[in-house]
C-alpha positions as CSV (number, residue, x, y, z in Angstrom):
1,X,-54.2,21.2,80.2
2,X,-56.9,18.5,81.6
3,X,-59.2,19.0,84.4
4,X,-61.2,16.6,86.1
5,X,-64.5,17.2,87.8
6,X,-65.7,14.9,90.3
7,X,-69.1,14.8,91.8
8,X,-70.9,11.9,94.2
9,X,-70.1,11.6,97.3
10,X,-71.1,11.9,100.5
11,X,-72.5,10.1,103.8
12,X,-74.2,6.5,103.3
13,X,-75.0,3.9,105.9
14,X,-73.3,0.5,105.4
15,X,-74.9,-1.1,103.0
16,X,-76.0,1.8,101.0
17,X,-75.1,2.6,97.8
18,X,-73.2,5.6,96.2
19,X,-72.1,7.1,92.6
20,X,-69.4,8.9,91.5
21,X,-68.8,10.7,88.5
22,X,-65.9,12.6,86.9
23,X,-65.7,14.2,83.8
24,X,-62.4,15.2,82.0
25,X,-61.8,18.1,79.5
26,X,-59.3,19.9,77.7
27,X,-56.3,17.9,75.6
28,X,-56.9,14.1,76.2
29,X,-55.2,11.1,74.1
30,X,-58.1,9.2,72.3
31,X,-56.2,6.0,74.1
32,X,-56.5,6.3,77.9
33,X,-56.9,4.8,81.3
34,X,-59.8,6.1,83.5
35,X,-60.3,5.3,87.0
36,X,-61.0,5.9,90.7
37,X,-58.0,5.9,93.4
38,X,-59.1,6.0,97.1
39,X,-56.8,7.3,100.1
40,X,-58.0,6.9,103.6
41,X,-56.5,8.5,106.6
42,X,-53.6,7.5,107.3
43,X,-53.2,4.7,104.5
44,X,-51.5,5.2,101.2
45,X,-53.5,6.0,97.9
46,X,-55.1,3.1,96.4
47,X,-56.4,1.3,93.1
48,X,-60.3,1.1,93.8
49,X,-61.4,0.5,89.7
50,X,-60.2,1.6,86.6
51,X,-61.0,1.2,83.1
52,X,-59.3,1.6,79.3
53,X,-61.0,3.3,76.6
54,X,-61.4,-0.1,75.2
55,X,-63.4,-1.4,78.0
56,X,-60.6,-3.5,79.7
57,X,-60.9,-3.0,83.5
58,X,-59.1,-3.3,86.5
59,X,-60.4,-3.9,90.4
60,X,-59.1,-3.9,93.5
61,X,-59.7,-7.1,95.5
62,X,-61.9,-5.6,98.1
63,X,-64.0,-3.8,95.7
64,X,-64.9,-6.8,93.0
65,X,-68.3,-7.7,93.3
66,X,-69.5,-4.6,94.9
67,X,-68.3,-1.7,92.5
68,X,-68.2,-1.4,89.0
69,X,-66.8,0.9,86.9
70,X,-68.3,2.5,83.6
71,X,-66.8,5.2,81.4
72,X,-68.5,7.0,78.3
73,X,-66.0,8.1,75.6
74,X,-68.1,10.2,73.9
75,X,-67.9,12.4,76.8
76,X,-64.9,11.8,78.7
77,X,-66.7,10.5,81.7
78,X,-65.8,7.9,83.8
79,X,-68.8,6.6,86.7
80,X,-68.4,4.2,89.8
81,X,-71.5,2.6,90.8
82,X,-70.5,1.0,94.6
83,X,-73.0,-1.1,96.1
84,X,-73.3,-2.7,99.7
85,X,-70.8,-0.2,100.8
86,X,-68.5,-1.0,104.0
87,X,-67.2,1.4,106.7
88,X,-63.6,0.3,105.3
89,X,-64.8,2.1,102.0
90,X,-64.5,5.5,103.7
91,X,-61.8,7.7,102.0
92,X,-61.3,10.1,99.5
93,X,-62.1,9.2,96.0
94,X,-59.5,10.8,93.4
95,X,-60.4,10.8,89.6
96,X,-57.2,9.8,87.2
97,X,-56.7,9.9,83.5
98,X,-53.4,8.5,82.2
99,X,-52.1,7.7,78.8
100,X,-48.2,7.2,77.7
101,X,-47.4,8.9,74.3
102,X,-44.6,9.1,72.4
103,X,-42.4,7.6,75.3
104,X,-43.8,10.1,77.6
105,X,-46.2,9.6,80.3
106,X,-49.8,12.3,81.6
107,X,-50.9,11.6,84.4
108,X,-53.9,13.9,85.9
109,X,-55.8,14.2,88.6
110,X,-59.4,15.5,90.1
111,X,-59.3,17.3,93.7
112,X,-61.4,14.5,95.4
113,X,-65.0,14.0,96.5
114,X,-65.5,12.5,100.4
115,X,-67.1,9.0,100.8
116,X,-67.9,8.2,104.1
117,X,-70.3,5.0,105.3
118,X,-71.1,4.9,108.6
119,X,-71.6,1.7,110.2
């Protein structure tokens, strides 16, 4: 079983800055994706960053330039630094680990931490 802890939100005025964390434990693949998905209401879940144990990394449009994603193997820990924030960046933030192995695909998720900018 893997859980994910997330911690960092909270309320910021536009052009603040916020950081999340999440840190995954239990039975994780040494090859993995971390990242951050983002659902606001009434919109489908969304790509905001992720990142491959190797370091490869993967933004949505609307966040390069202002977020950036940073993981720490040792620990399982996967961080989102997001600068000059936007009242379009309100959502909740989901934590994800995925991996495939042996033709079979985990997928896990964290319970969500609330970012909301205020304009």
């Amino acid at each position: 079983q893997v859980q994910l802890v997330e911690s960092g939100g909270g309320l910021v005025q536009a052009g603040g800055s916020l950081r999340l964390s999440c840190a995954a434990s239990g039975s994780i693949f040494s090859f993995n994706t971390m990242g951050w998905y983002r659902q606001a209401p009434g919109h489908e879940r969304e790509l905001a960053a992720a990142m491959t144990t190797s370091g490869s990394t993967n933004y949505a449009d609307s966040v390069k330039g202002r977020f950036t994603i940073s993981r720490d193997n040792a620990k399982n820990t996967v961080y989102l630094q997001m600068n000059s924030l936007k009242p379009e960046d309100t959502a909740v933030y989901y934590c994800n680990v995925h991996w495939r192995r042996l033709g079979k695909q985990y997928d896990y998720w964290g319970q969500g931490t609330q970012v909301t900018v205020s304009s």
